[in-house]
VEXLO-79903 format. One record per residue (C-alpha): residue number from 1; x, y, z. Coordinates in steps of 0.1 Angstrom, whole numbers, plus 5000, padded with zeros to 4 digits. Example, Ala and Ser with C-alpha at 12.3 -4.5 7.8 and 13.67 -1.06 7.14 Angstrom:
<sites>
+------+------+------+------+
: nuse :   px :   py :   pz :
+------+------+------+------+
:    1 : 5123 : 4955 : 5078 :
:    2 : 5137 : 4989 : 5071 :
+------+------+------+------+
</sites>
This chain:
<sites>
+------+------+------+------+
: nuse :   px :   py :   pz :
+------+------+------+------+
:    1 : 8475 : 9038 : 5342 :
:    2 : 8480 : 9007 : 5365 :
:    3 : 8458 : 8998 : 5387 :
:    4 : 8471 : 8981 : 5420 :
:    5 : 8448 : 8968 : 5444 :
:    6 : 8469 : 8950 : 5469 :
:    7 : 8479 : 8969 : 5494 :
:    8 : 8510 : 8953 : 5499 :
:    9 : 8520 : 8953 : 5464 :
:   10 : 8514 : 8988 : 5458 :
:   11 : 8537 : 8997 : 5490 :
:   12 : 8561 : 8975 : 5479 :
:   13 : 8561 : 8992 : 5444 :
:   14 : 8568 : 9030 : 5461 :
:   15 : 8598 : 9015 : 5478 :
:   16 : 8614 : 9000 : 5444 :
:   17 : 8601 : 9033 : 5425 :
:   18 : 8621 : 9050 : 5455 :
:   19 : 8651 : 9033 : 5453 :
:   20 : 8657 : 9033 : 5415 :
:   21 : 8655 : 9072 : 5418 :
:   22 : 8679 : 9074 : 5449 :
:   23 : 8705 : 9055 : 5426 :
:   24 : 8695 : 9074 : 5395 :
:   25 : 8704 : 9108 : 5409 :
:   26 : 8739 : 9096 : 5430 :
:   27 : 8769 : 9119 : 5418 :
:   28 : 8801 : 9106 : 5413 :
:   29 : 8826 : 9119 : 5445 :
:   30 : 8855 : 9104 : 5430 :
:   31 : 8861 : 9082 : 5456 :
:   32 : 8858 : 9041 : 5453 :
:   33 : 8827 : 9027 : 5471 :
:   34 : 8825 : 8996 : 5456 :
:   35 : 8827 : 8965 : 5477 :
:   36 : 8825 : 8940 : 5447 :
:   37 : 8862 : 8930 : 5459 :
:   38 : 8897 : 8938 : 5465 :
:   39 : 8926 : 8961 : 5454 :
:   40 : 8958 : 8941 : 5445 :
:   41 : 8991 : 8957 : 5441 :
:   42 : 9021 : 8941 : 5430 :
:   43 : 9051 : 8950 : 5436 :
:   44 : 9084 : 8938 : 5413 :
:   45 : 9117 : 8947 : 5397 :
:   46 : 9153 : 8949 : 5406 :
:   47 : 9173 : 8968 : 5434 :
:   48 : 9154 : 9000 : 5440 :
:   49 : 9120 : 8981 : 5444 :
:   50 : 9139 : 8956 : 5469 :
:   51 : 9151 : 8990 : 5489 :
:   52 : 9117 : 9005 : 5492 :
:   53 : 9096 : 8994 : 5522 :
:   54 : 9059 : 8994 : 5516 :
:   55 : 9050 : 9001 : 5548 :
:   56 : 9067 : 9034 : 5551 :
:   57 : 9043 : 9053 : 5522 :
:   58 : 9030 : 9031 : 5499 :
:   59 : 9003 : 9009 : 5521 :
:   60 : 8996 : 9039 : 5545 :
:   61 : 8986 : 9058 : 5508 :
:   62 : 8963 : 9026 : 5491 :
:   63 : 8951 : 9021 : 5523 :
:   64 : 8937 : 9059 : 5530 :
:   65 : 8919 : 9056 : 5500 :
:   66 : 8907 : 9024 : 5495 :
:   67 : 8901 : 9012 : 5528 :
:   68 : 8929 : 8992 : 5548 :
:   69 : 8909 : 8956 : 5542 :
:   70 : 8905 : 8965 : 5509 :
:   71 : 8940 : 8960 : 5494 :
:   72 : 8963 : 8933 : 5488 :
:   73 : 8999 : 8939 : 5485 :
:   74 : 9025 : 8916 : 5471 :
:   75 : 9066 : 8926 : 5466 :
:   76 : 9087 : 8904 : 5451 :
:   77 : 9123 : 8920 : 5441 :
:   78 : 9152 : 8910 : 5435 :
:   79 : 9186 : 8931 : 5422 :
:   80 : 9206 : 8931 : 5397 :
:   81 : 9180 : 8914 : 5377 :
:   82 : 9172 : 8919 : 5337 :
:   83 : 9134 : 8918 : 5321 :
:   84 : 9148 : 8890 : 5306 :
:   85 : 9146 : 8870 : 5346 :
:   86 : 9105 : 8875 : 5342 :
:   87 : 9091 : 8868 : 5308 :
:   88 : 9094 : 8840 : 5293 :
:   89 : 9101 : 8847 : 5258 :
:   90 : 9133 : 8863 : 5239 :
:   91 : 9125 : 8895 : 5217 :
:   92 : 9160 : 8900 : 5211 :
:   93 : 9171 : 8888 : 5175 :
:   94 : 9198 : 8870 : 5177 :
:   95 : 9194 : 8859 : 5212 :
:   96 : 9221 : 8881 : 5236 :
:   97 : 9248 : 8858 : 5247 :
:   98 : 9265 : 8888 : 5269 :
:   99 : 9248 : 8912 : 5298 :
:  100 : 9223 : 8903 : 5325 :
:  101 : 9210 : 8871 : 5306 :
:  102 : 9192 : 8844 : 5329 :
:  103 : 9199 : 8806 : 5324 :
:  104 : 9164 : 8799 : 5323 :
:  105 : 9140 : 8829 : 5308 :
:  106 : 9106 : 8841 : 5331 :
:  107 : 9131 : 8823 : 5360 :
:  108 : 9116 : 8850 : 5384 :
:  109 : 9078 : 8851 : 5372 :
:  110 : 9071 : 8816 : 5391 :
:  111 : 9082 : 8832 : 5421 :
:  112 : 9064 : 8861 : 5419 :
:  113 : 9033 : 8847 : 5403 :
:  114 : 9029 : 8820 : 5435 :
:  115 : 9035 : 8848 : 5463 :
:  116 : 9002 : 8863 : 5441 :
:  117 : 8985 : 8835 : 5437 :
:  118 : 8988 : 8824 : 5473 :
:  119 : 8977 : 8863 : 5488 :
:  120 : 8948 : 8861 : 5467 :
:  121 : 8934 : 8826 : 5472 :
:  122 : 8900 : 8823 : 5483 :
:  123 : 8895 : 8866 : 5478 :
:  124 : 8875 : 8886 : 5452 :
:  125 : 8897 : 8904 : 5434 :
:  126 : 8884 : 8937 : 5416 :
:  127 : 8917 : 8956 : 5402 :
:  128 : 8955 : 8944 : 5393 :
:  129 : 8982 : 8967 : 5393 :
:  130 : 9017 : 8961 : 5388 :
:  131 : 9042 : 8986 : 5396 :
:  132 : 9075 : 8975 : 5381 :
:  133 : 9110 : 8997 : 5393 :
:  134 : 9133 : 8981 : 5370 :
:  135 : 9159 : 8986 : 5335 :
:  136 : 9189 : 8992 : 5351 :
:  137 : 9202 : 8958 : 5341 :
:  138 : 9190 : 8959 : 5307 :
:  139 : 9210 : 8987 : 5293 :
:  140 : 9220 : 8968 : 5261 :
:  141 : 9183 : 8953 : 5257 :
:  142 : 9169 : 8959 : 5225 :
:  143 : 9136 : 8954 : 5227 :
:  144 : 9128 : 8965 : 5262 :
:  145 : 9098 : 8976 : 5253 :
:  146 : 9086 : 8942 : 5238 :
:  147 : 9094 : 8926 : 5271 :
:  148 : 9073 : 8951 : 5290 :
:  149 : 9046 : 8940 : 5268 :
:  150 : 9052 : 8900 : 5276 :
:  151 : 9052 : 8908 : 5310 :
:  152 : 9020 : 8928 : 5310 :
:  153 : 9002 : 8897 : 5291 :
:  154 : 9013 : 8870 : 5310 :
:  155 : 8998 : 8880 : 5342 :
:  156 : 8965 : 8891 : 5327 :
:  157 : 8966 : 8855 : 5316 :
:  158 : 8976 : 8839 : 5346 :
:  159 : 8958 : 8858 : 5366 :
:  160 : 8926 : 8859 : 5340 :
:  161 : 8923 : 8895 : 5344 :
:  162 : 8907 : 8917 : 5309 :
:  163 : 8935 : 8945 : 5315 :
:  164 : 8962 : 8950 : 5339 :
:  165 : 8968 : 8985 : 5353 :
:  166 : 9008 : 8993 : 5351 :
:  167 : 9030 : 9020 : 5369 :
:  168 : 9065 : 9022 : 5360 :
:  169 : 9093 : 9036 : 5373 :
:  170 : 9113 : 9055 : 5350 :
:  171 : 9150 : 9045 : 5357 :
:  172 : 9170 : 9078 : 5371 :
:  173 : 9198 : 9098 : 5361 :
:  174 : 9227 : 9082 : 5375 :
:  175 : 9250 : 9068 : 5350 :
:  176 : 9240 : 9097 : 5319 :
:  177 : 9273 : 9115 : 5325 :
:  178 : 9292 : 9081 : 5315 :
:  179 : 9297 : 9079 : 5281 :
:  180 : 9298 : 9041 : 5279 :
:  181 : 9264 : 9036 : 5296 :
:  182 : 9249 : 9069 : 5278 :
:  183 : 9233 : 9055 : 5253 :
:  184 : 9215 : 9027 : 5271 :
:  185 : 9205 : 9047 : 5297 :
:  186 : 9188 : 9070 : 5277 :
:  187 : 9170 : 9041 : 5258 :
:  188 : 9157 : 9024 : 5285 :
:  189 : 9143 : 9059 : 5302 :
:  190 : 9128 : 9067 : 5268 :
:  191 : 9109 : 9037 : 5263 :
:  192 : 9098 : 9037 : 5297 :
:  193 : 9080 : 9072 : 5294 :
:  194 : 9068 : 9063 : 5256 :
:  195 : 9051 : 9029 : 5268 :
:  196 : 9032 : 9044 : 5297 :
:  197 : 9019 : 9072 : 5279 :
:  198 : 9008 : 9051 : 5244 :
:  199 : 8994 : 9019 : 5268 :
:  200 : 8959 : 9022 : 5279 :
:  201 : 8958 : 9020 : 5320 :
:  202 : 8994 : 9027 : 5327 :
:  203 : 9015 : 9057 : 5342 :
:  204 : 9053 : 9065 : 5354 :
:  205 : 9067 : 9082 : 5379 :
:  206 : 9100 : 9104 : 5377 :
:  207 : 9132 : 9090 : 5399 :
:  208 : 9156 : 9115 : 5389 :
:  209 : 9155 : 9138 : 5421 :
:  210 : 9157 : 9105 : 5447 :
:  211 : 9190 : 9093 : 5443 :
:  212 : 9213 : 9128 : 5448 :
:  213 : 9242 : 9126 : 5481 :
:  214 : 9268 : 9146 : 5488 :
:  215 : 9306 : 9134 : 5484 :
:  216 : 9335 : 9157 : 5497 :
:  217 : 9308 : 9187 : 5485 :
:  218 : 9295 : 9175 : 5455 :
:  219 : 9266 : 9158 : 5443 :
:  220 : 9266 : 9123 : 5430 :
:  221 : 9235 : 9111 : 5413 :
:  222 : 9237 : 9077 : 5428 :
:  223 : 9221 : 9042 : 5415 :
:  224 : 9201 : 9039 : 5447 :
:  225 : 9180 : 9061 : 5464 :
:  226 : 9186 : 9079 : 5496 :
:  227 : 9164 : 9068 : 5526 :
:  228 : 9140 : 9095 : 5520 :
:  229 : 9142 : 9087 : 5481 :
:  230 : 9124 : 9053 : 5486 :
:  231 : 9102 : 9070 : 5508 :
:  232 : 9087 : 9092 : 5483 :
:  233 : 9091 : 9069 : 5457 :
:  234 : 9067 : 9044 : 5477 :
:  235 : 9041 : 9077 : 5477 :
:  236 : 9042 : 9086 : 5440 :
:  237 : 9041 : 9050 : 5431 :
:  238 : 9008 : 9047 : 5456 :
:  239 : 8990 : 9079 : 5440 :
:  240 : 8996 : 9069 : 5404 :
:  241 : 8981 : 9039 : 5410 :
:  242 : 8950 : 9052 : 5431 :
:  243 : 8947 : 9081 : 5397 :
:  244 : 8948 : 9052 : 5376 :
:  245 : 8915 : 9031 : 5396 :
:  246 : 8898 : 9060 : 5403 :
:  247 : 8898 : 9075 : 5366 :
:  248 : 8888 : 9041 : 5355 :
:  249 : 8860 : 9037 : 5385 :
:  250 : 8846 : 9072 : 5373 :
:  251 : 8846 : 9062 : 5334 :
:  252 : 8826 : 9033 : 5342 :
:  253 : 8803 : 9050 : 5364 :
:  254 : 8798 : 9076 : 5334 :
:  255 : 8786 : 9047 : 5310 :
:  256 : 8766 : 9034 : 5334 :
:  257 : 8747 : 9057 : 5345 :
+------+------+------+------+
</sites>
């Protein structure tokens, strides 16, 4: 048994004694409480990531949960684009000559990368996630999936992050009842749900029911997305991401405690 004498000492040791048990005994509420920095959310891909508006459901979402000074969010679109206009290498063997194939490969990821870079400076920065609506453009791509990859490892090394979190956007149904763009389609939507759900920290989200109107009585499953379509897109996007931190916030707390 130790002996203190000081009187100060031995009040001082009840209150460290105290505390270590308070922190010992915390539950997990499945909320984020850290403060060790900020959530950053980047936003990319071709034309239905350049129609959606953050604002509208997205932010509002992040924000509820995490705290509106608490997230960083950065959207940098463009349409019509391929993979191909953000990484930097080819995958493709032999290089594609025809199709959506930039002069310059990774022409976009400089772009993007310096909106980041410049949203972030002088912050502490405690998750990455990149939520990517785009493959409509690369329908005769044949390593898609490759490409996603690059993309994923270039800005954990750029922004010198261990592991990116990723939500994708599964590409929609408009275009399967065209026999020419059949096959691509359905490539491209295949390999979209097979990365997320064999990559560690990544998800996807399901478009197919955001992009029906009405012609002269009947439904056209359109490229874009009706007003209300990018609206809920912009929500699902936002809660896959939260489930994607939070899951990883409460593993963590689980090994540490």
């Amino acid at each position: 048994m130790i002996s203190i004498k000081n009187p100060a000492a031995s009040l001082f040791l009840a209150i460290t004694v105290s505390a270590i048990h308070l922190l010992s005994s915390a539950a997990w509420t499945g909320e984020i409480t850290s403060t060790e920095g900020k959530h950053l959310f980047i936003l990319s891909g071709q034309s239905n990531m350049v129609g959606m508006n953050p604002e509208l459901s997205f932010t509002p979402t992040v924000s509820k949960a995490f705290g509106k000074d608490n997230v960083i969010i950065v959207k940098d679109a463009a349409s019509g684009q391929s993979i191909r206009s953000w990484c930097k290498s080819n995958h493709e063997f032999p290089p594609p000559t025809t199709g959506r194939v930039p002069k310059v490969r990774g022409e976009l990821y400089g772009r993007l990368t310096k909106k980041v870079t410049t949203a972030i400076e002088g912050q502490t920065i405690q998750t990455v996630t990149l939520v990517w609506m785009q493959g409509e453009s690369d329908l005769n791509n044949t390593a898609y999936d490759a490409y996603l990859k690059e993309l994923r490892t270039q800005l954990e090394s750029d922004l010198k992050i261990k592991e990116l979190y990723m939500v994708i956007g599964r590409i929609s149904d408009s275009g399967l009842d065209v026999q020419k763009r059949l096959e691509g389609r359905l490539n491209i939507r295949r390999i979209q749900k097979e990365f997320a759900e064999s990559q560690p920290k990544t998800e996807w989200v399901d478009t197919d029911d955001l992009n029906d109107r009405k012609v002269d009585g009947k439904v056209i499953h359109d490229l874009h997305y009706h007003p209300e379509g990018y609206r809920i897109l912009g929500e699902r996007f936002a809660k896959k991401s939260i489930d994607l931190i939070q899951h990883q916030s409460n593993q963590t707390f689980k090994k540490t405690h």
